[in-house]
TIMI-937514 format. One record per residue (C-alpha): x negated, y, z negated; residue in one letter; residue number from 1. Coordinates in Angstrom, 1 decimal. Each point is the difference from the previous one (the first is absolute). Layout:
BEGIN
X: X; Y: Y; Z: Z; code: A; pos: NUM .
...
This chain:
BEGIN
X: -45.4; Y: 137.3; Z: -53.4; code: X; pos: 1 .
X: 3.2; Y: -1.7; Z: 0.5; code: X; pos: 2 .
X: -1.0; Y: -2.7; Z: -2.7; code: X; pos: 3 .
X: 0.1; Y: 2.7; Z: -2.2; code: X; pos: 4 .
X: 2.7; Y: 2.3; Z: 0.9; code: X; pos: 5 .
X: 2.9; Y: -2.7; Z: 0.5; code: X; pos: 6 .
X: -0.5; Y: -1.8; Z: -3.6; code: X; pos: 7 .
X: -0.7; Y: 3.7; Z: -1.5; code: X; pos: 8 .
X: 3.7; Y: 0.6; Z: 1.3; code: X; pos: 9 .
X: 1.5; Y: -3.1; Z: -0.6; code: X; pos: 10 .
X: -0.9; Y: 0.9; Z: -3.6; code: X; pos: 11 .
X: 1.3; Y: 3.2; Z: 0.0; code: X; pos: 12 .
X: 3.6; Y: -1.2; Z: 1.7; code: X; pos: 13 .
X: -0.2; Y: -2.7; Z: -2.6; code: X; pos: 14 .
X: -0.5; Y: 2.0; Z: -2.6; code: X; pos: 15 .
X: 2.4; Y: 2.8; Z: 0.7; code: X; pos: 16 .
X: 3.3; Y: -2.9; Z: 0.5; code: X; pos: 17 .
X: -1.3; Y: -1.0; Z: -3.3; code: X; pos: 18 .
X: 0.2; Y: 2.9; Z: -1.5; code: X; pos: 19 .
X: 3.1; Y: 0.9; Z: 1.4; code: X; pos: 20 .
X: 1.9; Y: -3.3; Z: -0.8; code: X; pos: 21 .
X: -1.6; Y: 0.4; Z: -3.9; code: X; pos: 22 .
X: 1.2; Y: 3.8; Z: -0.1; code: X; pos: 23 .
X: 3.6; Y: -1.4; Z: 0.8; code: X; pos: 24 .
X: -0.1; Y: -2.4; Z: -2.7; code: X; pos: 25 .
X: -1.4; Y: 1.7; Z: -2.9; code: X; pos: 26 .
X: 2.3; Y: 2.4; Z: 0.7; code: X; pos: 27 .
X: 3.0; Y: -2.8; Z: 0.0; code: X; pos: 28 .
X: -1.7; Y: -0.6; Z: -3.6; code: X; pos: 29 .
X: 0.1; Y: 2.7; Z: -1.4; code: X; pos: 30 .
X: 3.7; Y: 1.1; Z: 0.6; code: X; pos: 31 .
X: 0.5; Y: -3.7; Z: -1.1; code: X; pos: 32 .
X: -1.9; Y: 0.7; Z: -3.2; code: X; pos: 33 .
X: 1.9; Y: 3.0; Z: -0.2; code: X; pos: 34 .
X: 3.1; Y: -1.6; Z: 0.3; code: X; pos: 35 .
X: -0.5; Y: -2.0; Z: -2.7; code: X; pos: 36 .
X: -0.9; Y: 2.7; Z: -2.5; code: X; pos: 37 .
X: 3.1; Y: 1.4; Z: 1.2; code: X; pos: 38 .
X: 1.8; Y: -3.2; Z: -1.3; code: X; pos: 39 .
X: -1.7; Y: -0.5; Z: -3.4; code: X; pos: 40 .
X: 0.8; Y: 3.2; Z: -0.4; code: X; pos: 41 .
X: 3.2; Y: -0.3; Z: 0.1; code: X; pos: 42 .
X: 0.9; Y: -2.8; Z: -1.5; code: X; pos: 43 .
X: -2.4; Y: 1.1; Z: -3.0; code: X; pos: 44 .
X: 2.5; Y: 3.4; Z: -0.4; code: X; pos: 45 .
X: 2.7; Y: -2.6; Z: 0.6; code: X; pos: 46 .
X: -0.6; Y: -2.0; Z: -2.8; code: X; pos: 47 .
X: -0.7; Y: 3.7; Z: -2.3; code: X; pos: 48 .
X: 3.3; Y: 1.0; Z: 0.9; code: X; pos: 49 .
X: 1.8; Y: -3.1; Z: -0.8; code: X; pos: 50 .
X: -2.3; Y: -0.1; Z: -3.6; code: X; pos: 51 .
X: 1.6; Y: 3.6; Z: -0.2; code: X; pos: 52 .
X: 3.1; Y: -0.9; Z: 0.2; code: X; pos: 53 .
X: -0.2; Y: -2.5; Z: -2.3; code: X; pos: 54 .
X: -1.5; Y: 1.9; Z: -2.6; code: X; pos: 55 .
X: 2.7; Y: 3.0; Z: 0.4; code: X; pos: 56 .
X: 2.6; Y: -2.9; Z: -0.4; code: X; pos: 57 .
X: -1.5; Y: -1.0; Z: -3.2; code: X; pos: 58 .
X: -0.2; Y: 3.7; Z: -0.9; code: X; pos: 59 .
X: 3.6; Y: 0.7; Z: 0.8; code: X; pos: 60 .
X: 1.3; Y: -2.6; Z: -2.1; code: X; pos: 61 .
X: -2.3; Y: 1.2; Z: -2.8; code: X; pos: 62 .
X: 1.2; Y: 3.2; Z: 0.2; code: X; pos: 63 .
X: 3.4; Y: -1.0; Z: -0.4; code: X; pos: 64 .
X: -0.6; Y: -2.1; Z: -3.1; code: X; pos: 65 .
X: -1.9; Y: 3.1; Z: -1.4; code: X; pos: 66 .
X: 3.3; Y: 2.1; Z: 0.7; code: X; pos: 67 .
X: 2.4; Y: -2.8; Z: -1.5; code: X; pos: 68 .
X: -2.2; Y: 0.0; Z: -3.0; code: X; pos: 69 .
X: 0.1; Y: 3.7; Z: -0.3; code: X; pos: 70 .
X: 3.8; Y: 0.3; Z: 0.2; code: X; pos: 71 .
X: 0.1; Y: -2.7; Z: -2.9; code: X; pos: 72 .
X: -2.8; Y: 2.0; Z: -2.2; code: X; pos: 73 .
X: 1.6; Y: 3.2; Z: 0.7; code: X; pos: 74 .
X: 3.9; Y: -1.6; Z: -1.0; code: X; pos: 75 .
X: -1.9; Y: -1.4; Z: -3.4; code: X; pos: 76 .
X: -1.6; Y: 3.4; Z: -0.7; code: X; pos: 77 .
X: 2.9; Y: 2.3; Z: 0.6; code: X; pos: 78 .
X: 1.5; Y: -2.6; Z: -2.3; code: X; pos: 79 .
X: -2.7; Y: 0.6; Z: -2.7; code: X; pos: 80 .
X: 0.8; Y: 3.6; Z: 0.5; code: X; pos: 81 .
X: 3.3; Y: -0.1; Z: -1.1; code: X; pos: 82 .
X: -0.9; Y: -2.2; Z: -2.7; code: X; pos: 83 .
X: -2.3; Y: 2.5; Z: -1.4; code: X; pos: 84 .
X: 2.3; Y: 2.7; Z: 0.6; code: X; pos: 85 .
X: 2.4; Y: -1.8; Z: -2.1; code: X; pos: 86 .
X: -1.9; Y: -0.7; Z: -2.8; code: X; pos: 87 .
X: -1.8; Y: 3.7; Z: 0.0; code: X; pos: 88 .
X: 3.9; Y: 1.3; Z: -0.4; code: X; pos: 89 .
X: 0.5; Y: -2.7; Z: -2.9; code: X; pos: 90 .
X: -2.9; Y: 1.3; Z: -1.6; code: X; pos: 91 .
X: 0.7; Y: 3.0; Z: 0.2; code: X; pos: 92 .
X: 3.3; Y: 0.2; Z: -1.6; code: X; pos: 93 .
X: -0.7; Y: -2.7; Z: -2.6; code: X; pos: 94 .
């Protein structure tokens, strides 16, 4: 009986500390593995951010082309304006 029983136990105990010990490090794994999603997804929204920023730089400066170019179209057309204005009035009384 004893040939039996003592192994049988052994086994178990054995067993049992393994599982133990394997439970504590796959759980150490996974919050590593966790961890480094974390990371990676950070630095992935890190580098969006920064490609953001570059792109509304871009756009700013853009923008503020567009409006320097707009003054200048709107000086030349209030300048056709008065051009046509005067040359309606010289028609007119000619």
């Amino acid at each position: 009986m004893e040939q039996i029983v003592f192994p049988t136990l052994a086994a178990f105990f054995s067993a049992f500390i393994t599982y133990l010990f394997s439970k504590r490090k796959n759980l150490a794994e996974d919050r590593a593995a966790e961890l480094d999603n974390a990371v990676n997804a950070v630095k992935y929204y890190r580098e969006l951010l920064d490609d953001m920023a570059s792109r509304l730089t871009a756009a700013t400066e853009t923008i503020k082309t567009m409006e320097a170019q707009h003054r200048e179209l709107m000086g030349i057309n209030q300048h056709l304006v008065e051009e046509l204005q005067k040359f309606k009035q010289l028609n007119g009384k000619a």
